[in-house]
N, C-alpha and C positions, 0 to 999 in steps of 0.2 A: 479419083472422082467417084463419089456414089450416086444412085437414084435414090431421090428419099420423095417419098409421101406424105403431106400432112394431109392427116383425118379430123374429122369432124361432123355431127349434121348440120351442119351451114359453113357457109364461107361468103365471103363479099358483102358480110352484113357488119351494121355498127355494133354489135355484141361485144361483151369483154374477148370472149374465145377467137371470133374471126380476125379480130384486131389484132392481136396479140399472136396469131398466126403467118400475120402478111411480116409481122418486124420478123421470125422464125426464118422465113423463107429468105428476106432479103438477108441477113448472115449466112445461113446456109448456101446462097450460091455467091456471096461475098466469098467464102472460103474454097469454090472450086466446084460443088456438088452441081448436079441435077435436082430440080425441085416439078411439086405436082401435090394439087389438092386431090380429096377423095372424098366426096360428100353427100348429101341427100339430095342439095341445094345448090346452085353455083351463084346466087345472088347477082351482082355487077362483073363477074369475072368470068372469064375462058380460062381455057387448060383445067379444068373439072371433070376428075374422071366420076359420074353419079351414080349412086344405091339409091336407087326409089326409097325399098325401105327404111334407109338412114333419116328422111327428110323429116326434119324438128318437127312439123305440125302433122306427119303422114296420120292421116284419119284408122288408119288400122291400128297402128301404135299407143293414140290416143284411145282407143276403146281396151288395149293389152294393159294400159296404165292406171285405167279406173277397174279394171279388173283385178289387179294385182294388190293395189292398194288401198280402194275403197270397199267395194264388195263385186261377188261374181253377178253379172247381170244379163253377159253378151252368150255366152255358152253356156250348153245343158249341163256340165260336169265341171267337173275339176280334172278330168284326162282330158277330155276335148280342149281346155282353154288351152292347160300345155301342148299339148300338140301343136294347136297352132302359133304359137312361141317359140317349139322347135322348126315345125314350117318354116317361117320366116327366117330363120337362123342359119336354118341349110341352105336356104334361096342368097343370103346375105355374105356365106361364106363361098358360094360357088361364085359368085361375081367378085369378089374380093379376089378371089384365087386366081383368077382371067386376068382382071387390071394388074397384080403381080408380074403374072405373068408378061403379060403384053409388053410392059413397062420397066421391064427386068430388076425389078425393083429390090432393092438390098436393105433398104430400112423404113418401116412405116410410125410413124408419127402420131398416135392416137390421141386428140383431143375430149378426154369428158367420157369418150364412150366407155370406157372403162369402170369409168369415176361414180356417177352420181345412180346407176339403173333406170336412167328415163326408160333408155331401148332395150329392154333384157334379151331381146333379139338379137340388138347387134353387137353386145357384149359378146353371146355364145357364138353367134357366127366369125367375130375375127379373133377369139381365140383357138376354137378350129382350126381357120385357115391361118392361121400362124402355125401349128401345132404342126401340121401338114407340108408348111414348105419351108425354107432356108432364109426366109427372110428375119431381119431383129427388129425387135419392134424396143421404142419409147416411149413410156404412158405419159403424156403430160397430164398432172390431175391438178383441176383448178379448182375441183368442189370433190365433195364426197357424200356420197347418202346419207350419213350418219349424223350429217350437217343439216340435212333438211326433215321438217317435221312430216312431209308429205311421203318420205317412203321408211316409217317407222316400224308402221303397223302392215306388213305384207298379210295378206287373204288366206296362205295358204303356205305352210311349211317348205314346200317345194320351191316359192317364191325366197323364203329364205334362206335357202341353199346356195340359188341363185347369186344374188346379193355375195353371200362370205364366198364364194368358189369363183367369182366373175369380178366380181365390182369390190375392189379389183383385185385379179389374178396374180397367184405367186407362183412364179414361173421361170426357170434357166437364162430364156431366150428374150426376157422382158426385163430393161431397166424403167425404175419410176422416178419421175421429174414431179415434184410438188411448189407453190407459191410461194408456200410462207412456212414455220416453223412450229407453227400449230399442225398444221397439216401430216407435219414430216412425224413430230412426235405421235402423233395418234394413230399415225399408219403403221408406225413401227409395234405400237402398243396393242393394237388392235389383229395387225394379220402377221406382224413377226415380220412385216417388209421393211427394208431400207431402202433410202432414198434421196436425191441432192434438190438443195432447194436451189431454185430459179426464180427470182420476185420478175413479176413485169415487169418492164420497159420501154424506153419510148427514143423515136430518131429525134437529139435535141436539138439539130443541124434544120430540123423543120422551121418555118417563122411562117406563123399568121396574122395577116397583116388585112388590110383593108384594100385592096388591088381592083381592079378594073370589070371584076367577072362580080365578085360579092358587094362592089361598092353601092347596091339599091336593097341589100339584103333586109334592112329596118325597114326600107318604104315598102314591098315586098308584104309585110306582115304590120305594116300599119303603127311602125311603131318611130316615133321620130328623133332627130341626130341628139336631143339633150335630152329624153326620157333614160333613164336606168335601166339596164335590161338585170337579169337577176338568174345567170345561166342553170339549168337542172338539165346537165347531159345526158345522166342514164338515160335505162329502159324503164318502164313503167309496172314496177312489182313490188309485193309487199313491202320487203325487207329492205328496199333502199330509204324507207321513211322519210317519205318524199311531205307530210305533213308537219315534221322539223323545218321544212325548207319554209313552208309555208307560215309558221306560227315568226320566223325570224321574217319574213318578209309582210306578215300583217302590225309585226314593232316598228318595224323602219317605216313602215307606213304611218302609223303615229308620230313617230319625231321627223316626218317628210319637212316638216317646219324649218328644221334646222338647217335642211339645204338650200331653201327658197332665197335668191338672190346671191348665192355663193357659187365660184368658182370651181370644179370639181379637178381631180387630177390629172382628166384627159382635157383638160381648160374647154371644156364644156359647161357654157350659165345653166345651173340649174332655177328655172324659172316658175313661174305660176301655173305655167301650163304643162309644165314636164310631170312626167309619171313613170311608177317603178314598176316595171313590167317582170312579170313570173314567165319565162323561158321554158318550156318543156321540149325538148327535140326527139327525145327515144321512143323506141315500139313501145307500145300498150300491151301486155302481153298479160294483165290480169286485170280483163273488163270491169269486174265488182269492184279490185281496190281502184283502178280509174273512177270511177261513179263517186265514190267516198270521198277522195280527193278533190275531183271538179267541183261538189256540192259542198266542201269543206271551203275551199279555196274562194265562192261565193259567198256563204256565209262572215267568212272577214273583210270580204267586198276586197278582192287582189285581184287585177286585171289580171288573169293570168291565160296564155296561149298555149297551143299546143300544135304543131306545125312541122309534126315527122311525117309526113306526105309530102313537106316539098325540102326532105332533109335526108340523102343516103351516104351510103360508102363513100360516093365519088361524085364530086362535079357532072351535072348533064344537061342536058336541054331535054323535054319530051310536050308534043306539044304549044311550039313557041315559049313553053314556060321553065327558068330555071331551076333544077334542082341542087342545091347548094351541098356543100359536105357539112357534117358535124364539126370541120376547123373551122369554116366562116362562119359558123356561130361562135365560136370561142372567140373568133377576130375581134366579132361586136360586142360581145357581152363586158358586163362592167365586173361582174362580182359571179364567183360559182359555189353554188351552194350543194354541198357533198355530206349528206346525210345519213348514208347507209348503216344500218343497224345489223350489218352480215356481209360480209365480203369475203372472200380467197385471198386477194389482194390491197387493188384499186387502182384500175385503171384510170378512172373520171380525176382520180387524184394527182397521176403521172401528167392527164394530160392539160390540168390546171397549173400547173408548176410551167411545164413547156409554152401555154400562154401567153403565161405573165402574168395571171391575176390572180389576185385575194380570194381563200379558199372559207367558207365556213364548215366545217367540218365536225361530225360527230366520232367520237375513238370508239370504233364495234373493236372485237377484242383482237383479229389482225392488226390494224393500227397500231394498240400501242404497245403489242409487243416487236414488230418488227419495223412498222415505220416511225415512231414515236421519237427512237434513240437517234434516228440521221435531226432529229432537232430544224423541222420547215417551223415556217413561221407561216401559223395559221389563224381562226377566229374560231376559238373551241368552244362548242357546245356538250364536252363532257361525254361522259359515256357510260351513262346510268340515265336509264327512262321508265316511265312507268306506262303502263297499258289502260287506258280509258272504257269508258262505257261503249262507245260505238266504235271497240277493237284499233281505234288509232292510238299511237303511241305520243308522249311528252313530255318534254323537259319541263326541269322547274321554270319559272317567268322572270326570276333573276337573271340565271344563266340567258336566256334569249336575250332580256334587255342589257344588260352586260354585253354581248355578243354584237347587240347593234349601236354601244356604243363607241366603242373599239372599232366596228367596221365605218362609221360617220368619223373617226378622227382617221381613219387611212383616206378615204376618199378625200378629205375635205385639203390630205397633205400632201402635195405631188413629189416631195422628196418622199416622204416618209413608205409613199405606197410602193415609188419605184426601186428603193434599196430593200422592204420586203420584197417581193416579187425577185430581185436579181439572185439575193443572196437564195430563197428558195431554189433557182435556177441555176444557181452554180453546185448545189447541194446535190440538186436530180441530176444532173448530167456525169457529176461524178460516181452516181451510184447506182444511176436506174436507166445508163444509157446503152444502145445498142453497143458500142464498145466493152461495155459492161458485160453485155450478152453471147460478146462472141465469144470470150476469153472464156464461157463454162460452156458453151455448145461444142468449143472445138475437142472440150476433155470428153463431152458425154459421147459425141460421137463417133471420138478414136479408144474409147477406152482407156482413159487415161484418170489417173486417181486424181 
């Protein structure tokens, strides 16, 4: 039996990373260990050992990351910014070193801090305290800098040290865990590291269902039993191209005609008064493209909501009022539209499969070279777009209309919708399930080839 630690700067939130951490845990003490977060953040959960300065949004960190890679603004020099980069670093690895301690702790779990240089702080801080005690560590990396356009251009040469020496570190006492096979190869390509690929995963023993706690979850948001809900799980950032979702939900808005007085496959009439509701559940984590998107989404006149204030991790009451999880939106929703134009994985994907419902889906370049070959049955919108005048992205208007009329002959077929959906589900569970998961956890964490 070990103590293992999973890291991250967050936990208990709907993120790909914290999600994909709690299925981690439950394997890990499914096989015998001791489990325990280590975060910035403890979100909905206890047993959180916390670093202030890990926490995603920590306001110091945010000023270290428009220093680093937009321009110097917050300090007089370029010794003084580092400095205080290494400050926090030393502050980051003496508390890291303590919960080790404390917790006797034999293997830590690193989510992302590694990976992408948000915290260049807390890269150099737990490679320190690694370097310093007996612990092993496992990189899970779900992104990598090199992937995103925001940490291209570092400030300052020192910052790109940083980067090739940290993010991520090539080192005895560290194995790396990557998503997908994109990932694995460029790693390898890029720092000479090797590394096992680990795709997401999801519990497919889970069933959501319509039950007694979410059965007001539509009235709740004003939305009623035979309007269309039209689910967008993510979070609310560029790259998920949440404006595909919207150009395929302002077509089905024009051929609404063709559902009016029909049958749908949850034997729901769709009626004269029913309407296709646009679903948003995830954080807003990039105000500008939120703005772009609400005022896009008006412009095609799309009812669309947005209701991650009363949507968390976990079931709760606060208030008299319930807080529903991100599954009783999957419970309710009819159709999920998965759009991302950049992904590691895809979560939103796993956990549309586990549903049961009809996925529209754009191929960003994880897709289709690693999920494309297990062969779901999706509604493809392709995976070439072009870049428009006001920075939002496009399919062609074929491919959309195409798209929605494929998804009006699933809807319209309640055999047809529910043999896609099953056979999707027998696909995922055989390849993307915690069973799945534990048979390469139990190699990585005995050493085992």
């Amino acid at each position: 039996m070990l103590n293992i630690a999973l890291c991250h700067f967050r936990v208990g939130e709907t993120d790909g990373v914290s999600l994909e951490m709690d299925k981690w845990k439950i394997i890990l003490e499914k096989l015998g260990h001791n489990t325990f977060y280590i975060a910035g953040s403890k979100g909905v959960l206890n047993n959180v050992e916390i670093i202030e300065e890990l926490y995603y949004l920590d306001a110091n960190n945010t000023k270290i990351v428009e220093n680093a890679y937009v321009k110097l603004s917050s300090f007089e020099s370029e010794q003084a910014f580092k400095n205080a980069i290494e400050k926090d670093a030393k502050s980051i690895k003496e508390k890291l070193l303590a919960i080790i301690k404390k917790n006797s702790i034999d293997i830590i779990i690193v989510n992302n801090i590694f990976s992408l240089g948000w915290n260049l702080s807390a890269g150099i801080g737990f490679m320190n305290a690694i370097e310093k005690c007996n612990v092993k560590c496992i990189c899970h990396h779900h992104d990598f800098s090199w992937e995103r356009e925001k940490y291209s251009n570092p400030t300052f040469p020192f910052i790109s040290e940083y980067l090739k020496t940290y993010f991520p570190p090539n080192h005895p006492k560290i194995k790396h865990v990557v998503i997908n096979n994109i990932a694995k190869n460029e790693l390898f390509k890029r720092r000479g590291i090797e590394s096992t690929v680990v795709p997401n995963v999801f519990d497919f023993d889970n069933e959501w269902i319509v039950d007694n706690f979410n059965n007001d979850f539509r009235e709740s948001f004003g939305i009623k039993p035979n309007d269309l809900i039209i689910l967008q799980a993510t979070r609310i950032v560029e790259r998920k191209g949440i404006e595909l979702a919207l150009d395929f939900v302002a077509e089905l808005n024009k051929n609404k005609h063709k559902l009016i007085g029909k049958t749908l496959y949850n034997d729901q009439l769709f009626d004269t008064n029913s309407e296709i509701i646009f679903l948003m559940v995830g954080l807003n984590e990039d105000p500008t493209y939120f703005k772009k998107i609400w005022k896009y989404a008006n412009q095609l006149r799309i009812n669309i909501k947005w209701v991650n204030n009363q949507i968390n991790h976990e079931r709760s009451e606060i208030n008299n009022k319930k807080i529903y999880s991100l599954w009783d939106a999957y419970a309710h929703c009819n159709i999920i539209t998965y759009t991302s134009l950049l992904e590691g994985w895809g979560n939103q994907f796993i956990e549309a499969i586990v549903a049961k419902k009809i996925i529209i889906s754009y191929r960003y370049p994880v897709f289709d070279l690693d999920i494309l070959p297990m062969n779901f049955n999706t509604v493809d919108i392709g995976n070439t777009y072009s870049l428009k005048e006001d920075g939002l992205v496009e399919v062609s208007c074929k491919i959309i209309s195409d798209a929605v009329n494929k998804t009006i002959d699933l809807i319209l077929n309640k055999a047809l919708y529910n043999k896609s959906v099953a056979e999707n589900y027998n696909k995922g569970k055989q390849n993307l399930s915690l069973e799945a998961l534990e048979s390469l956890l139990k190699k990585i964490v005995n050493d085992e080839k």
